[in-house]
N, C-alpha and C positions, 0 to 999 in steps of 0.2 A: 476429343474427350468431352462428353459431358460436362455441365456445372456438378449434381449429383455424383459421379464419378470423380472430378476433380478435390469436391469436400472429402468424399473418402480417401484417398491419396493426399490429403493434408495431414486427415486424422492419422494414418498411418505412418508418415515421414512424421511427423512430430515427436515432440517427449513430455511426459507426462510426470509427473511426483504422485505417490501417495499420501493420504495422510488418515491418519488415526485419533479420532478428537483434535486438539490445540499441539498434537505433533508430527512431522516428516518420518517414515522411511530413511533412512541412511542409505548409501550405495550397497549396494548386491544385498540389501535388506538385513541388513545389521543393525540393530540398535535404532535408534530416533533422534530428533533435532529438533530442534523448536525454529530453527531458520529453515526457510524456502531453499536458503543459497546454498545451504550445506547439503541436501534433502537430494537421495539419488534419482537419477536419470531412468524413464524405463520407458520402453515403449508399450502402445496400447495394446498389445497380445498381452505382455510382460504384467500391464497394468489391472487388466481383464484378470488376469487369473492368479493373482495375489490379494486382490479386494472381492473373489467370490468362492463359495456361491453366495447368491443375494436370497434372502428369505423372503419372505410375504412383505414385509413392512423395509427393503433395501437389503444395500452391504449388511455382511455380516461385520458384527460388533462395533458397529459405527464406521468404518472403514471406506473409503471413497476414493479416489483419483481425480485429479484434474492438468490440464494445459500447465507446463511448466514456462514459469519465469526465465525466459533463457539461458542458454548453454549450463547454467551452475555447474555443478561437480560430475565430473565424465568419470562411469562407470567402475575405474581403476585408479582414482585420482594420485595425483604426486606430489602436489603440491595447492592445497586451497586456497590459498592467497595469489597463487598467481593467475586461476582459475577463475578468479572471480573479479580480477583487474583486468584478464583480455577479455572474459565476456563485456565488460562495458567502457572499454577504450573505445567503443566508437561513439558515445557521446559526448559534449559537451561538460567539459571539465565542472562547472557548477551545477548541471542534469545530475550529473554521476555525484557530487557531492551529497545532494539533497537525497537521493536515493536511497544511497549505500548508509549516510549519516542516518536516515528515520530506522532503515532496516536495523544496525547496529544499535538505536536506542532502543527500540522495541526489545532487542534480546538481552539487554542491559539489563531492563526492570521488570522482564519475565521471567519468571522462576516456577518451577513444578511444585506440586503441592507434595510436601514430604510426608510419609506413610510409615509407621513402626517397622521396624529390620524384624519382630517378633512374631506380631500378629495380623498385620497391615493397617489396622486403625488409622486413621488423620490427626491431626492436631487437635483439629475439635472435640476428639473423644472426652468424655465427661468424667470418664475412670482415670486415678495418674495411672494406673495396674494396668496390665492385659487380663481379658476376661476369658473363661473357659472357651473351650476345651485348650486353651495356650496357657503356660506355665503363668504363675500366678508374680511377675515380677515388670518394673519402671518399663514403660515404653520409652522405647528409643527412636524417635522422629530422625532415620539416617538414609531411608529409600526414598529413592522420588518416584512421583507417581506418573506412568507409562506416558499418560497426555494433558492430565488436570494440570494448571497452572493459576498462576496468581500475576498479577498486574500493576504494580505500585509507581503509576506517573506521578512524575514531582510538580508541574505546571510551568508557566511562562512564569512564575515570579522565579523561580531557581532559575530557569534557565538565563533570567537578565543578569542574577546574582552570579552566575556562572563566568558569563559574560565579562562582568565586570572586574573578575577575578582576574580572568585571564589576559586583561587589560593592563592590571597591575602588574602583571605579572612581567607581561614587556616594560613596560615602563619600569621597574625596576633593572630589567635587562641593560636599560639603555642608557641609566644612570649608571652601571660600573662600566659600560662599556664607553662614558665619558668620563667618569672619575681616573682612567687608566690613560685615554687620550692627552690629560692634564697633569699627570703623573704625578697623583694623588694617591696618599698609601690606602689600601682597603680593599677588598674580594672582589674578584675579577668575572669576569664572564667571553664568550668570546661567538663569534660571527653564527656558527650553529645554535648557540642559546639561542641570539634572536632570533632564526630565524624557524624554530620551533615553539617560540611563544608567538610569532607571528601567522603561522597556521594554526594554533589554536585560539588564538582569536578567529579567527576564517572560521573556525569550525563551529566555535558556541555561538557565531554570529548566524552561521545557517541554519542552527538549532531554534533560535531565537525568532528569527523570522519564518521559519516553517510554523507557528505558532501561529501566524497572524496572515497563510497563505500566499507572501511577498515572494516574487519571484525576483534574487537578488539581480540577476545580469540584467533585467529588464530596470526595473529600481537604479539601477546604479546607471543603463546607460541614459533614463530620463533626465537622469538629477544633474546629472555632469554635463548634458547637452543643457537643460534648463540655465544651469549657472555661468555657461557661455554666453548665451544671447542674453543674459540676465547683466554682464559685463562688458559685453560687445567683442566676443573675440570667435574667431570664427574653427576653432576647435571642437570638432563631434567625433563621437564614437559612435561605429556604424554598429548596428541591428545585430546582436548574435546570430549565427549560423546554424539551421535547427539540424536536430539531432538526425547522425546517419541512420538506419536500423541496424542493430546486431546483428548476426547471423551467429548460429552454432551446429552443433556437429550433424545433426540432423538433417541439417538443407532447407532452417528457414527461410532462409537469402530469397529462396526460390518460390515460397509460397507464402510465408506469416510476413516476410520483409517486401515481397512487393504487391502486398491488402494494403501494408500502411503507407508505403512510397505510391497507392493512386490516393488514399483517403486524403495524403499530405497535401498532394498537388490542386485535388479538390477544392480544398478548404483555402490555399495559396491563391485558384484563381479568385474567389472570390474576393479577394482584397483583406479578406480578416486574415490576423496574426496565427500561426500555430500551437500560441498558448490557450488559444481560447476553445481548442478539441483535443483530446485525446484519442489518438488511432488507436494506440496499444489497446486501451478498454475496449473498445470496439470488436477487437480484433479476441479480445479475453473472451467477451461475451459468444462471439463464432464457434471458439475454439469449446467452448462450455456446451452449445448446443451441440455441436459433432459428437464430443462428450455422453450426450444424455441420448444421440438419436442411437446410436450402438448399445448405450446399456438399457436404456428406455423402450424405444419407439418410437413413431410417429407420433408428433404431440398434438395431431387431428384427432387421434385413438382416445384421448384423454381429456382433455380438453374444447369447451366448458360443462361436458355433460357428466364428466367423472371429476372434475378437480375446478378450485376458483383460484385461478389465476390474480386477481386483487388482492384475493387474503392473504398468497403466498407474499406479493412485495412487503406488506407490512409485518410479515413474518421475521422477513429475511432483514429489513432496517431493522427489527426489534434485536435480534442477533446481532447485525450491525452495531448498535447500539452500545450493546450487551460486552461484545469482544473487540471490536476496533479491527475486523479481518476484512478488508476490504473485499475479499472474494465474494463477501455478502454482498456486497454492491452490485458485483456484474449479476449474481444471480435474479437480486431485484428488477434488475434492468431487463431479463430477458423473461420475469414472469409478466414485465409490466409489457413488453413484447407482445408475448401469445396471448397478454388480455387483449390486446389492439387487433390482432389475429384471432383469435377466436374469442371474441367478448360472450362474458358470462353475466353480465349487466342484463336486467329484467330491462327488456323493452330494447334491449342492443347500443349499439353507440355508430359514430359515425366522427369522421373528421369537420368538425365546425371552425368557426373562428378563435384565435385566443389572441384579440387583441389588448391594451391595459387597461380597458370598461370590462371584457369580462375576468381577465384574472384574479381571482383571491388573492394575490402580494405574494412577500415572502415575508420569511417569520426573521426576526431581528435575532441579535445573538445571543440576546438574552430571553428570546423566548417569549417573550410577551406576548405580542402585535406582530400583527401585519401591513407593511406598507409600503404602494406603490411609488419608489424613487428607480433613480439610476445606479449603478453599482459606488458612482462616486458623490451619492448621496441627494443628490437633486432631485424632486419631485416630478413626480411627472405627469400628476393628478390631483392638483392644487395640493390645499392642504388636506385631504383626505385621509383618512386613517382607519381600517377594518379592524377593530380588536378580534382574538382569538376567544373561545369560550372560557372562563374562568380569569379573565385578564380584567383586575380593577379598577387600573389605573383610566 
């Protein structure tokens, strides 16, 4: 078989989600979600012909499909929760936290934009009435709207304040649960309090350092091996175990699970850690082009004589930007692709050097400046410092 043949019998054993502006399809096309994990399963026949026809300018009504997030919710589900713990039992117990915790805040403090049950009006309407031709009486802001939604992150200061909470929270635990040892009159608690204030601590602790990009297994086994040799005691914790691939009903096992079991092993002989690439994305961005070569075409046909490839990345980060969907990311990635493939750059481009004389830096977090260090802050180009345009400092 083919490579060409092969990609098509990916596209085809895969599964795909729809979605509709900022929401999912539900199973057998019922209703919507604003999560990935709840969003039905459909294959690309399935996908093709529930997102078309496409008119001159795409899908109709905004409508699109893409590669699904593994296994989620099978076609008849029975259970989502339990659904959604064997799709990711084969990860690493802190993997799957981090995941499933950012998925579940996101839908926390996403909310659809509500629409009058009268007239459809939003919120913002200017009249408190409904306007003609709809009866002349209060809107009632009680429908949500099919995919608009709203976005209210609270930041890393709630989340330390969260944290801290839940901190107290044991430690109260654990003062009745010695006030009782000592057989001292006062409110009691017993073995299961702690040990639900002790996963919630776990949990606003993942929340907290997902903030500041801390990979906790790795974090925690530095620190602890540091304070050994820091003491003299010959106590280590060895290296986490990187993560299996999932497979789901599909038969990724057989084709999306081993792109990323050779990209892993790649990346392993090199001697670099497995934190420092993501296969999955990789593998997102593959699944996006198979995606675009069935409903598109060849992206020789297009590209750069019909379409600029450049403007589209900074399209897609401004989107990025804009919604926090990381799907924009992969898609960046593969405009910035087909610019490297088919460059629409006046005068063409070519692979040069990018050693750290020629790199521009990278921009701090605050957005200023630019400056040539190392991730753990060391210079690596004296003191050198490019400012950005408009940067005063």
């Amino acid at each position: 078989m083919s490579m060409t043949e092969q990609a098509v019998t990916v596209a085809q054993e895969a599964m795909y989600v729809i979605r509709k502006g900022g929401y999912f399809y539900r199973p057998n096309a019922q209703g919507y979600t604003s999560s990935e994990a709840e969003a039905g399963r459909y294959t690309l026949a399935e996908a093709i012909a529930h997102s078309q026809p496409n008119g001159p300018d795409g899908p109709r009504d905004g409508m699109d499909y893409m590669l699904a997030d593994g296994p989620g919710v099978p076609r008849e589900p029975t259970d989502t929760r339990l659904a959604s713990v064997t799709s990711a039992s084969a990860e690493p117990f802190l993997v799957q936290l981090r995941r499933v915790n950012s998925d579940r805040y996101e839908a926390w403090i996403t909310n659809p934009i509500m629409l009058c049950e009268h007239c459809g009006a939003d919120a913002s309407a200017r009249s408190p009435v409904c306007k003609p031709p709809f009866d002349n009486q209060p809107h009632s802001f009680k429908r949500p709207h099919p995919y608009l939604t709203t976005r209210n992150d609270a930041g890393i200061m709630f989340d330390a304040l969260e944290l801290g909470g839940e901190v107290g929270e044991l430690l109260n635990i654990v003062k009745k649960l010695e006030r009782e040892e000592r057989g001292w009159r006062g409110s009691r608690a017993n073995p299961a309090d702690f040990a639900d204030e002790c996963a919630d601590v776990l949990i606003c602790l993942d929340k907290l350092a997902r903030r500041r990009n801390v990979d906790l297994a790795a974090a925690t086994i530095a620190k602890f091996n540091a304070t050994s040799d820091k003491v003299g005691l010959p106590h280590r914790l060895a290296a986490s175990p990187e993560p299996v691939p999932a497979t789901n009903q599909a038969g990724e096992d057989s084709a999306r699970g081993k792109a990323v079991a050779a990209m892993r092993a790649y990346i392993a002989s090199a001697g670099v850690p497995l934190t420092e690439f993501d296969p999955e994305f990789a593998v997102r961005m593959m699944g996006a082009m198979m995606v675009s070569f069935h409903k598109y075409g060849r992206v020789a046909d297009a590209y750069p004589l019909k379409f600029d490839a450049a403007s589209d990345v900074r399209a897609r980060m401004a989107k990025y930007r804009e919604t926090g969907n990381r799907h924009y990311l992969v898609d960046a990635a593969n405009f910035a692709m087909i610019e490297a493939m088919h460059s629409g750059r006046k005068g063409g481009s070519q692979w040069g050097t990018n050693d750290a004389a020629d790199s521009p830096g990278r921009t701090t977090a605050s957005g200023h400046r630019l400056v040539q260090e190392t991730n753990d802050g060391a210079r690596i180009m004296g003191e050198t410092i490019l400012h950005v345009p408009g940067d005063e400092a």
